[in-house]
Backbone of each chain as ProteinMPNN parsed JSONL, in Angstrom:
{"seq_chain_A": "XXXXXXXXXXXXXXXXXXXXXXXXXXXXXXXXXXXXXXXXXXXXXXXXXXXXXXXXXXXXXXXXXXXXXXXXXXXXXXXXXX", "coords_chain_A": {"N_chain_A": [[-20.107, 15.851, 3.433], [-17.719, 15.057, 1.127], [-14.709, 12.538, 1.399], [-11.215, 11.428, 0.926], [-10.023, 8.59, 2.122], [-6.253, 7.401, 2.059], [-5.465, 4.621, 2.926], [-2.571, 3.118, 4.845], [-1.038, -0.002, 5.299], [0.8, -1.998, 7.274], [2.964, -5.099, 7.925], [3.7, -5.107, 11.645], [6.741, -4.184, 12.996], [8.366, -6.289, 14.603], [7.51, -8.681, 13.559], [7.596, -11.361, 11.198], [7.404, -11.507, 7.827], [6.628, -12.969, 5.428], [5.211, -12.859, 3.352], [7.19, -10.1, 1.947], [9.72, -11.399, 1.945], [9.36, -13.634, 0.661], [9.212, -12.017, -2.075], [11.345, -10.483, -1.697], [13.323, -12.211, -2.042], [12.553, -12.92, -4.782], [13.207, -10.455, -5.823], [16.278, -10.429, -5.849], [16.461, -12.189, -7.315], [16.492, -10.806, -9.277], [19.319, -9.8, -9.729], [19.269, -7.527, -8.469], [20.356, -6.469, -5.78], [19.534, -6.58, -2.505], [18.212, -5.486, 0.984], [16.075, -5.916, 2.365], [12.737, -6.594, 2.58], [9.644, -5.294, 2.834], [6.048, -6.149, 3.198], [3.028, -4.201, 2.301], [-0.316, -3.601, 2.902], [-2.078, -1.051, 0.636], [-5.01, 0.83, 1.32], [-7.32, 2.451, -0.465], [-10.052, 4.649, 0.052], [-13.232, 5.915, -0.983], [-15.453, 8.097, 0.933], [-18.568, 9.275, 2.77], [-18.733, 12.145, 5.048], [-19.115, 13.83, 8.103], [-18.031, 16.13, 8.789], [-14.186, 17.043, 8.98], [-13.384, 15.848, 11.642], [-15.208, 13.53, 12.269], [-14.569, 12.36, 9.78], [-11.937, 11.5, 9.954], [-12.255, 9.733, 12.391], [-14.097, 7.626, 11.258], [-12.46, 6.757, 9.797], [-10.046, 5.689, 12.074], [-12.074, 3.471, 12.645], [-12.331, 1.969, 10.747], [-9.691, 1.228, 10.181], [-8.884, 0.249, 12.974], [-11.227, -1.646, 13.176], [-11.646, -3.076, 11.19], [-9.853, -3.44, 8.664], [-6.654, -3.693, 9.788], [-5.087, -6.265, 11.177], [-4.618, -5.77, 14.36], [-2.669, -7.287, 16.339], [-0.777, -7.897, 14.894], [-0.267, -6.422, 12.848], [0.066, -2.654, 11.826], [-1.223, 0.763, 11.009], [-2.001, 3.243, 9.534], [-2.889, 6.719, 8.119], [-4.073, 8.878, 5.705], [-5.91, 11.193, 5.589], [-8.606, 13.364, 3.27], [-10.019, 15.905, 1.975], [-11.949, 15.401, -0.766]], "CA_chain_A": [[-18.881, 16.122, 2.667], [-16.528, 13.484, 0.31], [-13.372, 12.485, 1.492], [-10.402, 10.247, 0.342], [-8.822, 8.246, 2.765], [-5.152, 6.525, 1.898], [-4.968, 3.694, 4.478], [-1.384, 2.265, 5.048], [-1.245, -1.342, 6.421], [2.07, -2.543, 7.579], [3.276, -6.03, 8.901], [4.651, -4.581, 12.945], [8.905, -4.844, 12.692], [8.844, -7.108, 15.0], [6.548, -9.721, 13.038], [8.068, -12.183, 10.04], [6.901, -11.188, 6.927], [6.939, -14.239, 4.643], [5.345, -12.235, 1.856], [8.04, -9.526, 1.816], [10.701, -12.095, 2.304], [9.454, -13.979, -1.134], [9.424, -10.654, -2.871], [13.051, -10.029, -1.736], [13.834, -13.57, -2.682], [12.383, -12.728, -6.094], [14.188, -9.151, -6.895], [17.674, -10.14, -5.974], [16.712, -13.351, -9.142], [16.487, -10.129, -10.786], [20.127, -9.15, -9.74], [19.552, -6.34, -7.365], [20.843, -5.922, -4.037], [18.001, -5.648, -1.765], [18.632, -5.728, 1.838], [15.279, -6.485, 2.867], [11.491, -5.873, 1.567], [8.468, -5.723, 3.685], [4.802, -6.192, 1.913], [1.839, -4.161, 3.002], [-1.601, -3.01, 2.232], [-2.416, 0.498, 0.586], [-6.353, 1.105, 0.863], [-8.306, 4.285, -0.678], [-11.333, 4.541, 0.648], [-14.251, 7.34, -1.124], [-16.363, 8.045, 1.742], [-19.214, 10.743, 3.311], [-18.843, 12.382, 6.42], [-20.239, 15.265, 8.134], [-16.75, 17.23, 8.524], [-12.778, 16.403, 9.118], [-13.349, 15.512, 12.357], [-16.069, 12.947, 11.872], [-13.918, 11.655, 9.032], [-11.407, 11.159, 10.735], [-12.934, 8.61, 13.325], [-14.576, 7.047, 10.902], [-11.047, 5.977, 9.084], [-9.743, 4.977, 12.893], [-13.086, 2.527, 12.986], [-12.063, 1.238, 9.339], [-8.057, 0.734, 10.818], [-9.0, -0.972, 14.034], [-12.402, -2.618, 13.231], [-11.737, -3.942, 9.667], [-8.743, -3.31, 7.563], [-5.776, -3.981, 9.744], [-4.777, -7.305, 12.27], [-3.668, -5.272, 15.681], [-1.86, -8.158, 16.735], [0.567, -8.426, 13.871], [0.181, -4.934, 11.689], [-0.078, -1.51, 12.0], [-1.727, 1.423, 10.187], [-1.623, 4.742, 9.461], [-3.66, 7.022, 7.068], [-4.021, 10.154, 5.194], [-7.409, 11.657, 5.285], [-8.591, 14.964, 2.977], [-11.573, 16.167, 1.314], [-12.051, 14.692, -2.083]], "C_chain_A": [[-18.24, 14.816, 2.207], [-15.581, 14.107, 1.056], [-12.934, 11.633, 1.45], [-9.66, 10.02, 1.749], [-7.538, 7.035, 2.099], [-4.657, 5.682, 3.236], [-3.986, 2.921, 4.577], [-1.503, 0.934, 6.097], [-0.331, -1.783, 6.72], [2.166, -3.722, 8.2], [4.201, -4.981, 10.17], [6.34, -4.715, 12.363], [9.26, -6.075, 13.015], [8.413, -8.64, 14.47], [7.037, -10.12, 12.06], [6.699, -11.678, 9.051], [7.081, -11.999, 5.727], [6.542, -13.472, 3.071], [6.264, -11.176, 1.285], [9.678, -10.535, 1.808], [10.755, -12.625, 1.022], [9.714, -12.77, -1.998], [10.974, -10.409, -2.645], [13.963, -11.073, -2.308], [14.094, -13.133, -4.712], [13.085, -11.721, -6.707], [15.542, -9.723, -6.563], [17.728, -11.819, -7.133], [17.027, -12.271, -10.081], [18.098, -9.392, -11.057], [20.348, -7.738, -9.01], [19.755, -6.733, -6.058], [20.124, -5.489, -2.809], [18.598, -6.42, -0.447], [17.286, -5.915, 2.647], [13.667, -5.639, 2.123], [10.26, -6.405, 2.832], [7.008, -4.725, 2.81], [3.707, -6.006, 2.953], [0.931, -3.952, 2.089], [-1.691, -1.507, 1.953], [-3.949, 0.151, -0.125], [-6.856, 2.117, 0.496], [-9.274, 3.779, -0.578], [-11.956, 5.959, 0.125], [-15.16, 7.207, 0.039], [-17.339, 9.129, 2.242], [-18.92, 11.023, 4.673], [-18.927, 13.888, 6.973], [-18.74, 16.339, 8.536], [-15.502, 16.279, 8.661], [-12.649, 15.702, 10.248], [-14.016, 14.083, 12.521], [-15.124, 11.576, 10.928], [-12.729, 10.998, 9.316], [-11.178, 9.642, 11.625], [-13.377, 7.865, 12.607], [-13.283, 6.146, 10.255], [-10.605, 5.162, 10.302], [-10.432, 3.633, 13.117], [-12.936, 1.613, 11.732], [-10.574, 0.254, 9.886], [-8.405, -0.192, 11.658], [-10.139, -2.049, 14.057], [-11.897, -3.853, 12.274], [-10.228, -4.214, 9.511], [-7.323, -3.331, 8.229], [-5.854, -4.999, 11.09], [-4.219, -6.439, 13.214], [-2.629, -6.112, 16.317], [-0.669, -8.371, 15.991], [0.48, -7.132, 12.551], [-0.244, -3.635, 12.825], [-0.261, -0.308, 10.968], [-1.787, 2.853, 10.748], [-2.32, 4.947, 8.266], [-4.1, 8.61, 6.938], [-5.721, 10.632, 5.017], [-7.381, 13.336, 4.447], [-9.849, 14.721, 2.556], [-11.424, 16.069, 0.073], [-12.973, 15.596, -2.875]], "O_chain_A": [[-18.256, 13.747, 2.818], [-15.398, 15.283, 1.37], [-13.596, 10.647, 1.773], [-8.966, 10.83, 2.364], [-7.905, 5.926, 1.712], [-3.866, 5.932, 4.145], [-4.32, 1.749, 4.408], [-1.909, 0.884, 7.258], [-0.515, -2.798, 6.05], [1.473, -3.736, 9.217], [5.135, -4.253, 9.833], [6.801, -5.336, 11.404], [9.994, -6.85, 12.402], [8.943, -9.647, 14.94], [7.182, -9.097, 11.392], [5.514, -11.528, 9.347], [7.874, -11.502, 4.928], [7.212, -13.465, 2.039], [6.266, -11.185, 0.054], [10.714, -9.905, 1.594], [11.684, -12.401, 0.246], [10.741, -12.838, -2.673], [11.692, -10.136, -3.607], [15.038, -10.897, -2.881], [15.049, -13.076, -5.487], [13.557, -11.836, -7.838], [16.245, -9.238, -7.449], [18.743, -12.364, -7.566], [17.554, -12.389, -11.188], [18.343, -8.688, -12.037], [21.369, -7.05, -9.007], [18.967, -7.463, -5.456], [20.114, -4.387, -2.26], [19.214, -7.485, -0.483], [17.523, -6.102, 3.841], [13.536, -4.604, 1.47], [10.108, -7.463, 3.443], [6.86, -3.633, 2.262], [3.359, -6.731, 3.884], [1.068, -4.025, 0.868], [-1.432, -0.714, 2.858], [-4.242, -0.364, -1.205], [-6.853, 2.966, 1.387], [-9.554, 2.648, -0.974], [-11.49, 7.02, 0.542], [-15.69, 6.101, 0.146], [-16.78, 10.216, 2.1], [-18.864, 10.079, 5.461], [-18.808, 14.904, 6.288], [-18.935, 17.542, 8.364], [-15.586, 15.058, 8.525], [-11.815, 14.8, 10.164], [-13.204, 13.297, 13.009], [-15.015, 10.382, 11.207], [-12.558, 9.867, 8.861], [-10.293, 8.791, 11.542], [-13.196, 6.779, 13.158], [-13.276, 4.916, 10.298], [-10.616, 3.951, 10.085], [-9.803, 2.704, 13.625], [-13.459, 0.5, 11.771], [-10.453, -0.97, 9.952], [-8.327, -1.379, 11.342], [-10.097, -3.078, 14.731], [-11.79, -5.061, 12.487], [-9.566, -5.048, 10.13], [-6.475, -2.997, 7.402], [-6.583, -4.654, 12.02], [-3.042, -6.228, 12.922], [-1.684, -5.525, 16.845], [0.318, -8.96, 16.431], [1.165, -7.112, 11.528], [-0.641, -3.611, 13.99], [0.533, -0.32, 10.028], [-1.677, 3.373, 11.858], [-2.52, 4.06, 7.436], [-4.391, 9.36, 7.869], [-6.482, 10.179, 4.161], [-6.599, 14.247, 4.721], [-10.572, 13.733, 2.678], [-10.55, 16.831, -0.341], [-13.278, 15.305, -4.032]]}, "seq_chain_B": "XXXXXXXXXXXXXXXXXXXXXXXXXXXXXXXXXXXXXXXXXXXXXXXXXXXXXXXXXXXXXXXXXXXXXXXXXXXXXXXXXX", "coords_chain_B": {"N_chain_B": [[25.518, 2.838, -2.007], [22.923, 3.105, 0.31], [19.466, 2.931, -0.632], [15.938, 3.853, 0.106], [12.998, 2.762, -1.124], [9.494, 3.096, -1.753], [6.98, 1.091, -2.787], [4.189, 1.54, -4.968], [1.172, -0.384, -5.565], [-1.328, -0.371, -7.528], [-4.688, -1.364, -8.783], [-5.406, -0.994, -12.099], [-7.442, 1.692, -12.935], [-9.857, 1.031, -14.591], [-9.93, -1.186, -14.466], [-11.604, -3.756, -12.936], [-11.963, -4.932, -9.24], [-11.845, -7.134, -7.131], [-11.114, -7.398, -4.642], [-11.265, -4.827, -3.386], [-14.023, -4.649, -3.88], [-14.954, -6.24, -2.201], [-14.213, -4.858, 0.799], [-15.556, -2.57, 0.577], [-17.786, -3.466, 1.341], [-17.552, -4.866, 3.078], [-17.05, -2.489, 5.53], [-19.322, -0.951, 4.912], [-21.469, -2.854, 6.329], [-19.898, -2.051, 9.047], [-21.575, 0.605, 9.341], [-20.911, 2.913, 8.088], [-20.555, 5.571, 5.768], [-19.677, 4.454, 2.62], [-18.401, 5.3, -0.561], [-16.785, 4.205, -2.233], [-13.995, 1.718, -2.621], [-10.712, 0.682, -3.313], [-8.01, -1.469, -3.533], [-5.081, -2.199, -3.4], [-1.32, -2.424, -3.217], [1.905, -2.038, -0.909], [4.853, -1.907, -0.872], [7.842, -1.819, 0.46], [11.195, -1.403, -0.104], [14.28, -1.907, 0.806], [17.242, -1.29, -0.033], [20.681, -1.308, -1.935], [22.479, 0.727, -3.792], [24.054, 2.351, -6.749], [23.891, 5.008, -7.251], [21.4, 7.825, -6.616], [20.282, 7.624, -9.242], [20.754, 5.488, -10.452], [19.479, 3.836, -8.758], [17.008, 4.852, -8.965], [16.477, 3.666, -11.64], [16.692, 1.157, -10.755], [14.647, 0.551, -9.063], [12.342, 0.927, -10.982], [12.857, -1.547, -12.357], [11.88, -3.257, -10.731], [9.579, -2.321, -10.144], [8.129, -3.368, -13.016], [8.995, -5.629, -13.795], [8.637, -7.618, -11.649], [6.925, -6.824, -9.154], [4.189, -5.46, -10.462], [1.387, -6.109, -12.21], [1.089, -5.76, -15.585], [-0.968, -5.607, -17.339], [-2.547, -5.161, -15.614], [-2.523, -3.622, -13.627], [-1.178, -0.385, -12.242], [2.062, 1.324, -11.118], [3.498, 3.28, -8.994], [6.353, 5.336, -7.693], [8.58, 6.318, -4.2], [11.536, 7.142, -4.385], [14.249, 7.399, -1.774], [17.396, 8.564, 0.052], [18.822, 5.984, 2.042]], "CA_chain_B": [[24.414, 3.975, -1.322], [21.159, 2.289, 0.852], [18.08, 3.56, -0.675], [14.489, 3.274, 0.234], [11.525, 2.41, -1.743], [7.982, 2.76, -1.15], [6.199, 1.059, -4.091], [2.429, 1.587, -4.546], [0.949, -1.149, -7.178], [-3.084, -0.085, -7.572], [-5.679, -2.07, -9.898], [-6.03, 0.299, -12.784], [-8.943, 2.599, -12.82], [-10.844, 0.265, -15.456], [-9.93, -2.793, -14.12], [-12.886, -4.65, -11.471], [-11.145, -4.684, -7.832], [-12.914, -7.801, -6.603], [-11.034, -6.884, -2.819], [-11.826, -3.309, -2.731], [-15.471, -4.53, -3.149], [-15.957, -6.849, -0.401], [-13.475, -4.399, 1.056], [-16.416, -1.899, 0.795], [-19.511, -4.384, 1.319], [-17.387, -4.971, 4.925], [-16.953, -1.245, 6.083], [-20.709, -0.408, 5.053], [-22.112, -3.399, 7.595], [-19.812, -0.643, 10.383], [-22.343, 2.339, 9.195], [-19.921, 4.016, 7.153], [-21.489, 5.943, 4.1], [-18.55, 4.363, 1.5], [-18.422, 5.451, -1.65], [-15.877, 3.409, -2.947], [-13.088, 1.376, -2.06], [-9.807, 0.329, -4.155], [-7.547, -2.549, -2.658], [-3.901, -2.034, -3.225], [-0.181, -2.865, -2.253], [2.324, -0.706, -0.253], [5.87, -2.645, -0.91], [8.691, -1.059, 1.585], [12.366, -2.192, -0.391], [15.449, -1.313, 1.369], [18.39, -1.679, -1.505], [22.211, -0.736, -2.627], [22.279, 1.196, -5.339], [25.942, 3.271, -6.474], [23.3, 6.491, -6.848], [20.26, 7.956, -7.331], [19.685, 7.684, -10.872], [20.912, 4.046, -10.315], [18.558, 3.741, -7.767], [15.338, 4.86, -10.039], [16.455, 2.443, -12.556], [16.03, -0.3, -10.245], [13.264, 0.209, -8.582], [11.96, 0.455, -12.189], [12.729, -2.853, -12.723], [10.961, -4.248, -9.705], [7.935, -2.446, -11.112], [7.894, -3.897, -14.18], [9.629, -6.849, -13.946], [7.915, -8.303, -10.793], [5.658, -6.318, -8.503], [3.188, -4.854, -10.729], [1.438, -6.966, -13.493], [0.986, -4.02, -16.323], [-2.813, -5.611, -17.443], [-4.261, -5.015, -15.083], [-1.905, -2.849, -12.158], [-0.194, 0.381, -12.631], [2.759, 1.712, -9.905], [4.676, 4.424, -8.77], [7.299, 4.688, -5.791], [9.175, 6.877, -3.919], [12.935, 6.486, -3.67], [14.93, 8.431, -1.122], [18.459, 7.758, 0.077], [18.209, 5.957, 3.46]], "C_chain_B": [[23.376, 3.323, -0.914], [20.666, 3.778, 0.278], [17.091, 3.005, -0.191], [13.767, 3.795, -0.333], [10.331, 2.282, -1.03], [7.477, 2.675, -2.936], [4.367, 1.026, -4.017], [2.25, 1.055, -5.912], [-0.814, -0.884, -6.738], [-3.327, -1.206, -8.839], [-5.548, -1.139, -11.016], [-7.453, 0.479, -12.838], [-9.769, 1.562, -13.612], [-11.262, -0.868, -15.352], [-11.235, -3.31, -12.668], [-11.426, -4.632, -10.416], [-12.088, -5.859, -7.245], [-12.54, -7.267, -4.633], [-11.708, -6.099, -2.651], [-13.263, -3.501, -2.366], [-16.261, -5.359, -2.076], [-14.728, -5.977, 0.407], [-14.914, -3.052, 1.654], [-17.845, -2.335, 1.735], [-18.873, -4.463, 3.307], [-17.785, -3.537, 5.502], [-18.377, -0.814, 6.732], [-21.553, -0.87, 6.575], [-21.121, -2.703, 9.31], [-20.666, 0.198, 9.86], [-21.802, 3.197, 8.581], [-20.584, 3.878, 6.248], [-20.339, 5.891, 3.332], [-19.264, 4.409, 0.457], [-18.228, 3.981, -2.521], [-14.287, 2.749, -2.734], [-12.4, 0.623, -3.18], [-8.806, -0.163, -3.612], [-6.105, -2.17, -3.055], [-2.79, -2.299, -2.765], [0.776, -1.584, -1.715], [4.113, -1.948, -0.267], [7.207, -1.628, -0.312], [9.991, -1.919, 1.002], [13.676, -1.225, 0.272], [16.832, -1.918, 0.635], [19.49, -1.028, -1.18], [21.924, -0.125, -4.012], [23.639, 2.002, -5.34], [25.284, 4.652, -6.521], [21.806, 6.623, -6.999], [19.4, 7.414, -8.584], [19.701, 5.615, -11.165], [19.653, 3.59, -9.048], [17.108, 3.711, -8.439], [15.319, 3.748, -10.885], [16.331, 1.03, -11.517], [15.106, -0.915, -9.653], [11.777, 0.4, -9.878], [11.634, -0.763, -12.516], [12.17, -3.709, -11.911], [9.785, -4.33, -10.092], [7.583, -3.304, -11.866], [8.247, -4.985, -14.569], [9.029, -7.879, -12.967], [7.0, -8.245, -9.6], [4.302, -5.813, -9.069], [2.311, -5.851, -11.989], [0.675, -5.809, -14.039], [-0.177, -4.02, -17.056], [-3.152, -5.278, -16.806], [-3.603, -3.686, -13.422], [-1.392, -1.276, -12.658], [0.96, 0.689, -10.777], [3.121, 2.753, -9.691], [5.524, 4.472, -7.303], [7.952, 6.256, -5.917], [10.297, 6.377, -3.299], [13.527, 7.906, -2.943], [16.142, 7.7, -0.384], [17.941, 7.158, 1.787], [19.231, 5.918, 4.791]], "O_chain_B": [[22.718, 2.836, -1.834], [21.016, 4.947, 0.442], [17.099, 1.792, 0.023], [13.601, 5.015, -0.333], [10.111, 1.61, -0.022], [7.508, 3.489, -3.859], [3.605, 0.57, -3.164], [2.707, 1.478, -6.973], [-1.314, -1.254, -5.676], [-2.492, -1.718, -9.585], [-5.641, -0.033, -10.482], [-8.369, -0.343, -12.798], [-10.664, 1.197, -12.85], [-12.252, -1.484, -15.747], [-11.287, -2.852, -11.527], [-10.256, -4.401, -10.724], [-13.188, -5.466, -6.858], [-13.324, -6.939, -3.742], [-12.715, -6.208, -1.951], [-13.838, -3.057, -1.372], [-17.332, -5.324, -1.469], [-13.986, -6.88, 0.793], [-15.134, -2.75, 2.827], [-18.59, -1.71, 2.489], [-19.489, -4.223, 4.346], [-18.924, -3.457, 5.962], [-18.732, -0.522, 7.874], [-22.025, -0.169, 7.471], [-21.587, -2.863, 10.438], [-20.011, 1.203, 10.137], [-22.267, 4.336, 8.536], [-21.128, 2.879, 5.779], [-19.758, 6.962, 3.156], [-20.364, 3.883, 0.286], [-18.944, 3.161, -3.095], [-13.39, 3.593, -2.712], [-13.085, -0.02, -3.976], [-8.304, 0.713, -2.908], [-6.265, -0.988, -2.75], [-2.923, -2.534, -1.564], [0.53, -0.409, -1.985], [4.151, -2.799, 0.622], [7.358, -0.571, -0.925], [10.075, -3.068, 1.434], [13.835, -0.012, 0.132], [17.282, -3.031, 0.907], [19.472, -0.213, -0.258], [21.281, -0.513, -4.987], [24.257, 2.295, -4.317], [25.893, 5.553, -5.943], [21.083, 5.723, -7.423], [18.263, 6.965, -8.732], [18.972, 4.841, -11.786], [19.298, 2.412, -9.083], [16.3, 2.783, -8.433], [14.379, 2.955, -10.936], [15.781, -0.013, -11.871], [14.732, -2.085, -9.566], [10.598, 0.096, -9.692], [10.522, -1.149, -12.879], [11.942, -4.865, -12.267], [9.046, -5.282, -10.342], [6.711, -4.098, -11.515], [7.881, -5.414, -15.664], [8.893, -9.021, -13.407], [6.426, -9.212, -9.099], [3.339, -5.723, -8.307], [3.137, -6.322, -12.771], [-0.094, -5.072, -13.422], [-0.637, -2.963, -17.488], [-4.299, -4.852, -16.948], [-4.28, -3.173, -12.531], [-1.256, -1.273, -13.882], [0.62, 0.327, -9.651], [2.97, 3.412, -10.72], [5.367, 3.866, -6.243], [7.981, 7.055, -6.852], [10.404, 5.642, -2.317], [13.372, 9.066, -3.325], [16.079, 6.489, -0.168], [17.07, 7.642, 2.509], [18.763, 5.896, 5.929]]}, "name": "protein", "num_of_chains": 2, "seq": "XXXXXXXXXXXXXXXXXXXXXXXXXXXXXXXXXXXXXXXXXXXXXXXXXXXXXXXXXXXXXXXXXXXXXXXXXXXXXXXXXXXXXXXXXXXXXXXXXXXXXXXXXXXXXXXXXXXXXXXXXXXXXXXXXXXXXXXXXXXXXXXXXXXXXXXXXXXXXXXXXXXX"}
Protein backbone atom coordinates (compact mmCIF):
# COMPACT_ATOMS: atom_id res chain seq x y z
CA UNK A 1 0.00 0.00 0.00
CA UNK A 2 1.10 4.05 -0.64
CA UNK A 3 1.09 6.28 2.08
CA UNK A 4 1.84 10.04 2.78
CA UNK A 5 3.56 10.85 5.74
CA UNK A 6 3.63 14.79 7.03
CA UNK A 7 6.64 14.79 9.40
CA UNK A 8 6.75 17.83 11.85
CA UNK A 9 10.26 18.72 13.20
CA UNK A 10 10.38 21.16 16.00
CA UNK A 11 13.37 22.85 17.88
CA UNK A 12 12.33 21.28 21.98
CA UNK A 13 10.98 24.76 24.05
CA UNK A 14 13.51 24.49 26.04
CA UNK A 15 16.35 24.78 23.25
CA UNK A 16 17.47 28.45 21.62
CA UNK A 17 16.38 28.71 18.33
CA UNK A 18 18.71 31.13 16.53
CA UNK A 19 16.92 30.49 13.25
CA UNK A 20 13.47 31.46 14.57
CA UNK A 21 14.94 34.30 16.49
CA UNK A 22 16.45 35.84 12.99
CA UNK A 23 13.09 35.32 11.39
CA UNK A 24 11.43 37.27 14.27
CA UNK A 25 14.19 39.78 14.01
CA UNK A 26 13.29 40.04 10.32
CA UNK A 27 9.22 40.36 10.49
CA UNK A 28 9.04 42.96 13.17
CA UNK A 29 11.70 45.12 10.09
CA UNK A 30 8.53 44.46 8.47
CA UNK A 31 6.52 46.31 11.27
CA UNK A 32 4.62 43.53 12.87
CA UNK A 33 4.41 42.68 16.35
CA UNK A 34 5.63 39.27 16.74
CA UNK A 35 6.17 37.98 20.12
CA UNK A 36 8.28 35.21 19.22
CA UNK A 37 8.84 32.72 16.08
CA UNK A 38 10.21 29.29 16.24
CA UNK A 39 11.62 27.58 12.80
CA UNK A 40 11.05 23.94 12.07
CA UNK A 41 11.10 21.23 9.54
CA UNK A 42 7.88 20.00 7.59
CA UNK A 43 8.81 16.60 5.70
CA UNK A 44 6.32 14.58 3.24
CA UNK A 45 7.44 11.51 2.73
CA UNK A 46 5.60 9.02 -0.42
CA UNK A 47 6.27 5.69 0.84
CA UNK A 48 5.15 1.62 0.55
CA UNK A 49 4.12 -0.32 3.32
CA UNK A 50 2.33 -3.42 3.92
CA UNK A 51 -0.65 -1.76 6.05
CA UNK A 52 -1.22 1.31 8.70
CA UNK A 53 0.42 -0.38 11.16
CA UNK A 54 3.65 -1.16 9.38
CA UNK A 55 3.50 2.43 8.18
CA UNK A 56 3.37 3.70 10.98
CA UNK A 57 6.75 2.28 12.44
CA UNK A 58 8.30 2.88 9.57
CA UNK A 59 7.65 6.92 9.96
CA UNK A 60 8.82 6.41 13.90
CA UNK A 61 12.29 4.82 12.28
CA UNK A 62 12.39 7.95 9.79
CA UNK A 63 11.68 10.47 13.20
CA UNK A 64 14.20 8.84 15.47
CA UNK A 65 16.78 7.32 13.03
CA UNK A 66 17.06 10.15 10.42
CA UNK A 67 14.99 13.23 10.22
CA UNK A 68 14.95 14.68 13.68
CA UNK A 69 18.10 15.54 16.46
CA UNK A 70 16.50 13.85 19.86
CA UNK A 71 18.68 15.88 21.81
CA UNK A 72 17.50 19.27 20.70
CA UNK A 73 14.03 18.64 18.54
CA UNK A 74 11.06 16.89 18.54
CA UNK A 75 8.64 15.34 16.03
CA UNK A 76 5.43 14.42 15.36
CA UNK A 77 3.63 13.13 12.17
CA UNK A 78 0.54 12.52 10.29
CA UNK A 79 0.42 9.27 8.50
CA UNK A 80 -2.61 8.17 5.81
CA UNK A 81 -2.95 6.24 2.77
CA UNK A 82 -2.09 8.17 -0.30
CA UNK B 1 -5.38 40.00 20.22
CA UNK B 2 -2.24 37.12 20.37
CA UNK B 3 -2.58 35.01 17.39
CA UNK B 4 -0.85 31.94 16.24
CA UNK B 5 0.64 31.02 13.02
CA UNK B 6 1.71 27.87 11.61
CA UNK B 7 3.35 28.68 8.23
CA UNK B 8 4.14 25.82 5.81
CA UNK B 9 6.67 27.12 2.89
CA UNK B 10 7.08 23.81 0.37
CA UNK B 11 9.38 23.80 -2.92
CA UNK B 12 6.79 24.01 -5.62
CA UNK B 13 5.75 20.86 -7.29
CA UNK B 14 8.05 21.69 -10.45
CA UNK B 15 10.77 22.97 -8.73
CA UNK B 16 14.04 20.14 -8.01
CA UNK B 17 14.15 19.67 -4.01
CA UNK B 18 17.87 18.98 -3.81
CA UNK B 19 17.08 18.14 0.36
CA UNK B 20 14.12 16.03 -0.11
CA UNK B 21 16.48 13.96 -2.38
CA UNK B 22 19.30 13.16 -0.24
CA UNK B 23 16.44 13.32 2.24
CA UNK B 24 15.18 10.19 0.36
CA UNK B 25 18.67 8.58 -0.77
CA UNK B 26 19.13 8.64 3.43
CA UNK B 27 15.80 6.86 4.51
CA UNK B 28 16.20 4.17 1.60
CA UNK B 29 19.92 3.05 3.10
CA UNK B 30 17.11 2.29 6.59
CA UNK B 31 15.08 -0.27 4.13
CA UNK B 32 12.28 1.91 3.64
CA UNK B 33 10.50 1.46 0.16
CA UNK B 34 10.38 5.65 -0.41
CA UNK B 35 8.73 6.87 -3.03
CA UNK B 36 9.42 10.30 -2.70
CA UNK B 37 10.44 12.82 -0.38
CA UNK B 38 9.80 16.80 -0.36
CA UNK B 39 11.89 18.95 2.21
CA UNK B 40 9.99 21.80 3.67
CA UNK B 41 9.59 24.50 6.51
CA UNK B 42 7.10 24.52 9.46
CA UNK B 43 7.46 28.35 10.87
CA UNK B 44 5.47 28.61 14.43
CA UNK B 45 4.79 32.86 14.77
CA UNK B 46 3.21 33.98 17.87
CA UNK B 47 1.92 37.81 17.03
CA UNK B 48 -0.54 40.90 18.10
CA UNK B 49 -2.85 41.52 15.78
CA UNK B 50 -6.29 44.03 16.71
CA UNK B 51 -8.34 40.89 14.87
CA UNK B 52 -8.66 38.21 12.79
CA UNK B 53 -8.89 39.66 9.50
CA UNK B 54 -5.91 41.80 10.75
CA UNK B 55 -4.29 38.85 11.65
CA UNK B 56 -4.58 37.08 7.97
CA UNK B 57 -3.26 40.18 6.53
CA UNK B 58 -0.16 39.82 8.35
CA UNK B 59 0.69 36.67 8.25
CA UNK B 60 0.25 37.38 4.50
CA UNK B 61 2.88 39.58 4.58
CA UNK B 62 5.38 37.29 6.23
CA UNK B 63 4.56 34.95 3.36
CA UNK B 64 5.31 37.05 0.79
CA UNK B 65 7.41 39.46 2.02
CA UNK B 66 9.97 37.17 3.82
CA UNK B 67 9.42 33.49 4.47
CA UNK B 68 8.55 32.12 1.22
CA UNK B 69 10.58 33.03 -1.97
CA UNK B 70 7.51 32.90 -4.71
CA UNK B 71 10.12 31.21 -7.63
CA UNK B 72 10.56 28.68 -6.43
CA UNK B 73 8.29 28.13 -2.78
CA UNK B 74 4.63 28.35 -2.37
CA UNK B 75 2.88 28.70 1.46
CA UNK B 76 -0.07 28.48 3.35
CA UNK B 77 -0.69 28.89 7.26
CA UNK B 78 -3.01 28.49 9.77
CA UNK B 79 -3.96 31.39 12.01
CA UNK B 80 -5.97 30.84 15.16
CA UNK B 81 -6.40 33.21 18.08
CA UNK B 82 -4.02 32.06 20.87
Amino acid sequence: MKFKAIIHVRPKPEIRDPQGEAVAGALRTLGLSIEGVRAGKEIVVHFDAADLTAARAAVDTMGKELLANPVIEDYSADVAAA
